[in-house]
Each structure stands twice: as C-alpha cells, then as structure tokens.
N, C-alpha and C positions, 0 to 999 in steps of 0.2 A: 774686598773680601774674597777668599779664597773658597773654590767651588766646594762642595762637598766630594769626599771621597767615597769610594766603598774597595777596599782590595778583595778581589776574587781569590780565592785560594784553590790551589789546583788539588786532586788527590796525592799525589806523591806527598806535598805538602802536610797535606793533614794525617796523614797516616806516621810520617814521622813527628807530627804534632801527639800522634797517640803513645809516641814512647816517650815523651816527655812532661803530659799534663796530667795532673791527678783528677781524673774525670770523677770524682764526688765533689761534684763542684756543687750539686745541689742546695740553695739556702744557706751558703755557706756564713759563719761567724765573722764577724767584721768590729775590724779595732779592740782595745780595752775595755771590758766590761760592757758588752755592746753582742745583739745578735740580731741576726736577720733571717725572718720567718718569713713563709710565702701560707698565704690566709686564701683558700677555697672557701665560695660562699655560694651562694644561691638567693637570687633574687625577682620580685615578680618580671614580668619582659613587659616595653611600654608601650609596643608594638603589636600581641597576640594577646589578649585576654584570657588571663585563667594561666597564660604560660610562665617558665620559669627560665632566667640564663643563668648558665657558671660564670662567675668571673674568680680571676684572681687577683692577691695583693699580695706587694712586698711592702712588710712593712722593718723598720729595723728600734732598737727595744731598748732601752737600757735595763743592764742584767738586774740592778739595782732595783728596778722598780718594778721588776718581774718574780711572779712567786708559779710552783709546779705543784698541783694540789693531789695526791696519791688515794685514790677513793676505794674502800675497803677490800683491798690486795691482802683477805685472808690469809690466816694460817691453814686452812681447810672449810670448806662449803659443806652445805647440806646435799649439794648436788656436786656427784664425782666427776661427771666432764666439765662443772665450771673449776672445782679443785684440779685437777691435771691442767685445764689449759690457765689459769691466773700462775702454776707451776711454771709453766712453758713459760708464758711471757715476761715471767717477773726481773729475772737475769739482764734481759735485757731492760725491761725498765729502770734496772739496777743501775745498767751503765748509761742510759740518760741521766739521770739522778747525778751523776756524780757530774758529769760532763754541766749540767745546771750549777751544782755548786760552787764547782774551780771558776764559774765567772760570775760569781757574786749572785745567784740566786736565791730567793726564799724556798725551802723547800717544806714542803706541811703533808705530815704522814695523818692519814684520816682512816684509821680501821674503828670504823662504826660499834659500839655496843662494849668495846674491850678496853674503855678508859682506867678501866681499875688495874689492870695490867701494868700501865703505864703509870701509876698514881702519882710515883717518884722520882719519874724521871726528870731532870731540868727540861727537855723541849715541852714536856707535858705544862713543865710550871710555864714555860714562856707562852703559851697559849691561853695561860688563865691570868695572864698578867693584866689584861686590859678588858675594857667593859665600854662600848660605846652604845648609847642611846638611842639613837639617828639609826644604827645597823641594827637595831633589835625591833624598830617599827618598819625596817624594808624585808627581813626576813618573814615568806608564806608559803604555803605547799600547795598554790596555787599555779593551774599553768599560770603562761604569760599569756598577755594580749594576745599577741602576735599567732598563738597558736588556738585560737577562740575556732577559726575554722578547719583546720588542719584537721587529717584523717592519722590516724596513728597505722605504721607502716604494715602490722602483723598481729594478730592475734597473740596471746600468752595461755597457752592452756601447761598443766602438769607444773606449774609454774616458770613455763620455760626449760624444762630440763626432761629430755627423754631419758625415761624411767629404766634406773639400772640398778643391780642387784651392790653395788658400792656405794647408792647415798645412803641418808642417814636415814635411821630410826622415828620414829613419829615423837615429836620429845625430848631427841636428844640434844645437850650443848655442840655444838659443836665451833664454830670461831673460837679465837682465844685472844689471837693479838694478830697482828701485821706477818705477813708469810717474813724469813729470818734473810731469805737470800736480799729484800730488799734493806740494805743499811740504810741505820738514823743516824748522823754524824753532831756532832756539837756546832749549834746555832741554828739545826734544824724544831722544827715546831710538830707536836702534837694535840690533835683535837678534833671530834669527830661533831663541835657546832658550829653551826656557821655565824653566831653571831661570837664566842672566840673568833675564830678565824677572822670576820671580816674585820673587827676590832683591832684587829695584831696589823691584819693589811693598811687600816687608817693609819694604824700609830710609825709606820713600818715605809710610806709613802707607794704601798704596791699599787700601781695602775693596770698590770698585766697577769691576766691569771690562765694559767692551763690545767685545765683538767684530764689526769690519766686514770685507769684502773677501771674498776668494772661495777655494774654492768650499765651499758648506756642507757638503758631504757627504765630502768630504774633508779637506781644509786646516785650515779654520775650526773643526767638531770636533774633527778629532783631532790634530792639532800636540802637538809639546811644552807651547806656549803658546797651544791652543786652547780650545774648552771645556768637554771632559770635564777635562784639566787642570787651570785656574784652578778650576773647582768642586771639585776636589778640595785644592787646596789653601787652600778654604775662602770662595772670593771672592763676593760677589754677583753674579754673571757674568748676561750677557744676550747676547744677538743683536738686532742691529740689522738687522732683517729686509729692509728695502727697500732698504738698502748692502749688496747682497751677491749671491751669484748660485752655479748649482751645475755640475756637472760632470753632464747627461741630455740623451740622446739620442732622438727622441722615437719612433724606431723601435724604442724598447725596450718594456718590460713597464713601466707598465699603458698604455703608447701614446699621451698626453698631450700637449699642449705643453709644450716645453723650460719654458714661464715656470709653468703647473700645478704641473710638476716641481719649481718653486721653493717653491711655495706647500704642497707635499706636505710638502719637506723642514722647512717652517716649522713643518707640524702636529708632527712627529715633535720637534722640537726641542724644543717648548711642553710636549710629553707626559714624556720621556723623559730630557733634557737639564737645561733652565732656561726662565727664560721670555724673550720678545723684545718688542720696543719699536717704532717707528718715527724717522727722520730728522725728524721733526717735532716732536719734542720737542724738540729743540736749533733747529731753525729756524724755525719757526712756520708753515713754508710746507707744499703739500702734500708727500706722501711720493713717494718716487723711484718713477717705472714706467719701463720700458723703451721706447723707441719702440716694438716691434716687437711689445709686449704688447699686442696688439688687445681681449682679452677684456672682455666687459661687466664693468662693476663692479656686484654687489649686496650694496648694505648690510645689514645685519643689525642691528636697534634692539630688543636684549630686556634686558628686566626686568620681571620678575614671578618669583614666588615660589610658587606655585603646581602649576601643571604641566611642571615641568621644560624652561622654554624654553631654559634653558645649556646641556642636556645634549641635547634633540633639536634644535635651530637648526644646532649645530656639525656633527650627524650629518648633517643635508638640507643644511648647505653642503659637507659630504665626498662629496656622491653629488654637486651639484654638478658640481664640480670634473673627477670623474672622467666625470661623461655628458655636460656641456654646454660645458665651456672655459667657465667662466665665473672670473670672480677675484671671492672671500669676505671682505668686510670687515666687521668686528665692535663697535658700539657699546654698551656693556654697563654695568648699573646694577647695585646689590645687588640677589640674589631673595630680597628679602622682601616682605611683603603689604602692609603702609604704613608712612609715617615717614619712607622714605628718595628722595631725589629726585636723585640721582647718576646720569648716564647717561656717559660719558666716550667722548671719540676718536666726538665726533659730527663731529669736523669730515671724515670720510668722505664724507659727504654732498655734500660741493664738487664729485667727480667721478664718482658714482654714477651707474648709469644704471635702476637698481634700488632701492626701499627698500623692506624688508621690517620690518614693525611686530609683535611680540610684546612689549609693555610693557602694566605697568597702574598707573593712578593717580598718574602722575609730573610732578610743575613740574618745571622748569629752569629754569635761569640766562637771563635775559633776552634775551642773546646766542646762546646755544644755540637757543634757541624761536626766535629769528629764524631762526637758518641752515637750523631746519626748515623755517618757512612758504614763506622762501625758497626751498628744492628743489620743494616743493610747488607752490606758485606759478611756478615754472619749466617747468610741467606735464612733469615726471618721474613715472614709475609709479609706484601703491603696494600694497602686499600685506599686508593687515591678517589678522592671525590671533589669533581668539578674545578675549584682552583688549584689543585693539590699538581695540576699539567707543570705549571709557574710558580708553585709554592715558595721557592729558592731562587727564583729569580729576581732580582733587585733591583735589574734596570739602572743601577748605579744610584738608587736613592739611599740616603743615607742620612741620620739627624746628625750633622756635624762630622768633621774629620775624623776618621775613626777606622781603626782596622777590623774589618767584618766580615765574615765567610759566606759565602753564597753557593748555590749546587744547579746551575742555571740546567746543566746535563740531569738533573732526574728525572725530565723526560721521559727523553730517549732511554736513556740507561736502567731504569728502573721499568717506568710504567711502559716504554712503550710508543710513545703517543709523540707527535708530531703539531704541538698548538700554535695556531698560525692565527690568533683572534679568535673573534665570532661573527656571526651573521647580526646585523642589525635586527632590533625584535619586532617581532611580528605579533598581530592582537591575536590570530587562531591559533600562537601557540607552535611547538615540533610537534611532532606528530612522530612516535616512535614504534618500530617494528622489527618481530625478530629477522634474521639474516635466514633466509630460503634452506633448509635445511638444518636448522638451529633450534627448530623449535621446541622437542624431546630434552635440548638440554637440562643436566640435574642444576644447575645456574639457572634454569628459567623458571624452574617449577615454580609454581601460581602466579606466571605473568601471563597475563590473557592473548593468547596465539593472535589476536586480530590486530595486540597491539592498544598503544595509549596515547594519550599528548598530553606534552609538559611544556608546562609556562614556562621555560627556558629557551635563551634565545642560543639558536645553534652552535658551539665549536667547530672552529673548522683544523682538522684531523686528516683529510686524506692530504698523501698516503699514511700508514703505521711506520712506524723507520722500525720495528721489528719485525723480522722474519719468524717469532714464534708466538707471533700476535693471534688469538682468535680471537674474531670479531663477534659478538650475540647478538647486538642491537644496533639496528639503524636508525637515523635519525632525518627527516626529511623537512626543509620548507617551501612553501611555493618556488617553484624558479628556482631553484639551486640543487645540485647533487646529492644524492644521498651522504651523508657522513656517518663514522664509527661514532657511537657515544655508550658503547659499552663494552668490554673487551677483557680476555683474561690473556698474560703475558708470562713468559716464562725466562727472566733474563739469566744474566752470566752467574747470578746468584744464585735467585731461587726463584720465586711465582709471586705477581703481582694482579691484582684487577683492580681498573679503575674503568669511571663511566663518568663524564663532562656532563650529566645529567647531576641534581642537587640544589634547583633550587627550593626555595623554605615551602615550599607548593606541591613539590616533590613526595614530600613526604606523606601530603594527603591521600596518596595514589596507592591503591592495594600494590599493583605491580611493582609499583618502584622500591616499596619496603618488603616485597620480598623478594626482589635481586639482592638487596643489602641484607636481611638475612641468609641470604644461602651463599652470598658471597665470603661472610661471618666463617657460614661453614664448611666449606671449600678452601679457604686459607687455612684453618685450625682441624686441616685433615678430618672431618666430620661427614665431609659431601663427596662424593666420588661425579666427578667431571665424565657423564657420556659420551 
C-alpha cells in the first residue's frame, strides 16, 4: 500500500490557483438533478451539561424529492419595515426559486389568507388536488417536544414592528397576494395549509423540505405548513436562514438590532427546531444580508477535537451577539485530532471583517486555502486561539492519496508565534501574568493586574519570529521560563492577536473572556491599543 500523501502548496501556487478557480465553491450542485447542502445545527454537548455544540453537515439531495416552501412574501404588511425589507429580499429569493426549479424542484408559494386571489389558478388547483388523512392528524399549533423547555430568544412587543408613520391603519386590509417580483411558474403549487401541502408532498414523493420567507418567529415556525409541522410529519425540513426575516422590535428585550434579532431566532431554530442552511447553496453566490445590516461580520474557523471549540466558539459568538452587534458566521470541520481535513461554508470569508482561527492540523482543498490566503492577504484581522499556532499544519496526514493544501507558515507569517509543543501538564495549572509594563493596556482591560491560572498546559513560543510582536501576557510553570501566551502582531499584511491560552476552562475565567472581547474590539477598530 502506498503511503499516504499530502502536497504542500506553496503561495506562488495558490495565488495563481486564485486566477483560475471559481471560489463559490461553497455547497456547490453536484450531478443531475442532485444538490448539495451544508446543514448547521445545534445540539446538546455530552460532555458539559446544559451546553450546546455546532456541528455541520453535508448532506446531498435529490432535486426530485426536494420541495422550497415560500411562507407569506406579501404583496404589502401592516408593518412598513417588514413591507420594505420582504421588498428587498424578494428579488433574490426570486432568483433562488428559479435556480430550484431548473433542477427539478417542488416549489410551493404560500401567501397566507390570499387563496381567493389565486382561486383559478392551476398551481392553486394542484395544491387541492390531494387530501391525505394520516397528514391531517399530524398537523397542530403546538410547539414541539423538543422545545417543552426552551426559553424563546426576545420579547415581541408593538408586534414586533417599531411604530412608523407608514404601517397600516387599525382595520385595514392590507395583504392581497404574493409580492409580483417573486414568479409562480407552471408546475409550481399554491396553498397556504399544510395539510394540502403536506398531502401534494406524500403524493409528489417530497422528503426534503425548505422553508423561506417571513417571519421566523412567527409564520415560518408555526404555520400549518411551517416547521414544527413538516417535521412532524416527518420531513427533512430546514431553514433557509438568510431568505428570511423576523417579526422584533428592537426596543424590546434583550435590546438588539432588529437583524441580531434575526440571528437569535436562527440560534433557537438550529437548537430546538431543525437545522438551517444558506441561499448559497443553490447559488454559489454569497448569502443574502440586508442593506441596513451594518454589523461587522466575524468568521469563526474551528476544528479541533480537543478543547471544545464547537461548544465554547458558538457560546463567545452568543455574548457577541448580544454585547457588540456583531453578525456570527460559522466555518466548521470534524472535531477530531487528525485524519480529517473538512472545513465547510469557508466561503464566509469573502465578506468578513473578522476571522477568528480555532483549528488544528487541517489541509484543504486547494481552493479553500486560496480563499484563505486570499482574506489574509487582503490584510483582514485575525484571532488565533490556541491551536490556530498549527492550524494548517498537516504533518503530512492525510485520509488517502489526495492533493491538499496546507499553510504550515501561518505561524510565523500571520500570527507571529513560534510553536515548538508544550510543556507536559501540570495539576497547579499556568499561572498567567501581565508583561511588566503592560498592565494599563486597552487589551487588558478587566484582566486582574495580579494575574490568573489556566488549566492549560504551556506552549512553548520563545522566541516570537516577529519583530512587531507585542507580547501582554506571560505564562509561567514550575521550572520552566517564562513563555508568550498572548500577543498582538502586526504582519506584512495587517494585525493579528493570538494567545496559546483556550482551553474549554478558559473560558470560566473573567480575565480570559475579556482578553477575547477586547481582542474582538481591537481587530474591528473599536479598541485603541495603548
């Protein structure tokens, strides 16, 4: 048997890899009548009680027995900022739509309460063509089990809608039909119950069902034909998260932006619900934002197997979320220790303003490793935590013969850092303190001047191979030298900080969560470095 391989690709390489690969490689379509989705979910952890991990999946589909369900994409709301933005997004949901039907899709226009609109139309009759029994005793407007203890992410006051001199009237009609920009094509289906729908889905052999349109926390859940529903009556159901939008006001509880608000609901959904997807999986293009979504984007690149990066990453993009207005996008590999080299939904990266590195020992795909060097090279910030030293270094492991890019130099090149191991672990623990004249720094604010100790067993780091290395914290074990384990760097690019500090213990540490926030805001120009 022949060893396994891994080819290192050098930069020259890949950079002429970048004028030749169509980097929306993201979920790309695969074969005839056939697509492939990458499934975010959220699941309990078996390891921390009460916690949660991300994981992802590829799963791939046949188009045939996938149907795209369009959940009341008005002609006009009673609320004007959900009529303008269901406006905004429609276009584009338009051109998902279409992209679903060229490969054999079901597509089902559901605008709620306007069936009389439609009275005549044939998708309308094909909706009322079937009547099954079996789906008329699994539809209820009951949650699901699953969410018996779930806490619902936000309050709904005003109905969700801050109060503007453009909604409607106390009274008035207003919906009519389906907003126009979205086309209904011949052999598409209307109908806004789910026991039609689910009926047409039996007779029709749908096993995969995605839900777009608005609003999540309403509609889109809990319809007849939403998605406490279809998963009850047993579908593969998803959210198409970036098609979609909710009903929060942002003078409510927990005080957020409206588009936060969005991203709450997606957490809750991922946990409690099903899992969700992006509009890039059928387009290849990036995923839909709102104009009006300002929020920084920070990526999130973990894999590793080790310290729990699935399950603490998701938690510091949840504080996020709620303290910084930032929007949380998730690039996610198996956590296991070696063999696997799967990072998925890196094509984040195209509009981040943010990457954040918790991986270990991972090649990609030739293309993928471009679209990194490429952010990188863009001089975009980066935020290396703990394995993030070796992220890219492979060691030459590899599952089977296979050409795969590795970045063994992001070390040096990016972070800085010089990882040469670590120290064998110790019961008392590193013992971590700031650097003699470091203390004042705006990167330390609220770490405790005297210092902490982390369950982590030391890196060993001296020297920096940068010369624009500043060192914050040090790191001490019995008998051994001091080492760097936290540091902000300034390479050929632009500015990185990373800290060999991270394990899942880490995170209990006031200190150490708020190096990681200020680090947050120090990369995203927020924090001015003293």
């Amino acid at each position: 048997m022949r060893k396994p391989v891994i080819r290192i690709l050098t930069i020259p390489v890949v950079t002429m890899l970048l004028l030749v690969l169509n980097l929306e490689y993201a979920a790309a379509q695969v074969g005839d009548g056939k697509v492939s989705v990458s499934l975010q979910k959220r699941v309990e952890s078996e390891l921390d009680k009460g916690a949660w991990v991300l994981l992802n999946s590829k799963e791939e589909w046949k188009a045939a027995e996938t149907a795209i369900i369009i959940c009341d994409m008005w002609d006009r709301h009673w609320c004007i900022e959900a009529t303008n933005r269901v406006a905004e997004m429609a276009p584009r949901l338009d051109a998902v739509v279409k992209i679903a039907r060229d490969k054999g899709m079901l597509i089902v226009h559901a605008p709620s309460s306007t069936m009389k609109f439609y009275e005549n139309h044939p998708g309308r009759k094909l909706a009322q063509k079937y009547k099954d029994k079996n789906v008329a005793k699994k539809i209820s407007e009951t949650f699901l089990e699953s969410e018996s203890a779930a806490k619902w992410p936000f309050e709904i006051s005003n109905g969700g809608c801050t109060p503007s001199p453009g909604d409607a009237r106390e009274n008035e009609e207003v919906w009519t039909r389906q907003i126009s920009t979205i086309g209904i094509s011949e052999g598409d289906a209307i109908s806004d119950s789910g026991i039609e729908i689910g009926s047409l889905f039996v007779r029709k052999g749908i096993k995969n069902v995605i839900l777009t349109g608005v609003h999540t926390n309403m509609c889109v859940i809990g319809r007849s034909f939403g998605l406490r529903n279809m998963k009850r009556l047993g579908m593969n159901v998803v959210l198409m998260r970036d098609m979609t939008d909710t009903m929060y006001d942002p003078a409510s509880e927990p005080r957020v932006s409206h588009f936060t608000g969005n991203s709450l609901m997606s957490e809750y959904i991922e946990k409690y619900v099903c899992p969700t997807m992006v509009s890039s999986d059928l387009t290849l293009k990036k995923q839909f934002r709102f104009g009006d979504d300002k929020r920084p984007v920070v990526a999130f690149i973990m894999a590793e197997g080790e310290y729990r990066a699935d399950q603490r990453l998701p938690e510091f993009a949840h504080e996020l979320l709620l303290k910084k207005n930032v929007n949380c996008e998730f690039a996610v590999g198996e956590p296991v220790m070696e063999g696997a080299h799967n990072i998925e939904n890196l094509q984040i990266l195209e509009d981040a303003d943010l990457a954040v590195v918790f991986a270990r020992r991972r090649a990609l795909e030739p293309k993928k490793m471009a679209a990194l060097k490429q952010y990188v090279e863009s001089g975009k910030p980066v935020l290396g935590i703990r394995t993030a030293s070796h992220a890219f270094d492979p060691k030459g492991i590899a599952p089977g013969e296979t050409s795969l890019a590795g970045w063994p130099e992001f070390d040096k090149e990016v972070l800085g850092g010089n990882y040469q191991g670590h120290h064998g672990h110790v019961e008392q623990g590193t013992v971590v303190v700031p650097v003699p004249g470091m203390e004042k720094s705006m990167l330390l604010r609220g770490v405790d001047p005297k210092g902490f100790t982390s369950p982590n067993w030391l890196y060993k780091n001296r020297p920096l191979r940068s010369e624009n290395a500043q060192v914050l914290l040090l790191g001490t074990i019995s008998g051994q030298p001091a080492e760097p384990v936290f540091w902000v760097n300034k390479n050929k690019y632009g500015k990185a900080v990373y800290t060999s500090l991270g394990h899942w213990g880490d995170w209990e540490i006031e200190s150490f969560r708020n190096i990681m926030f200020n680090s947050v805001d120090y990369l995203l120009n927020r924090l001015d470095q003293e």
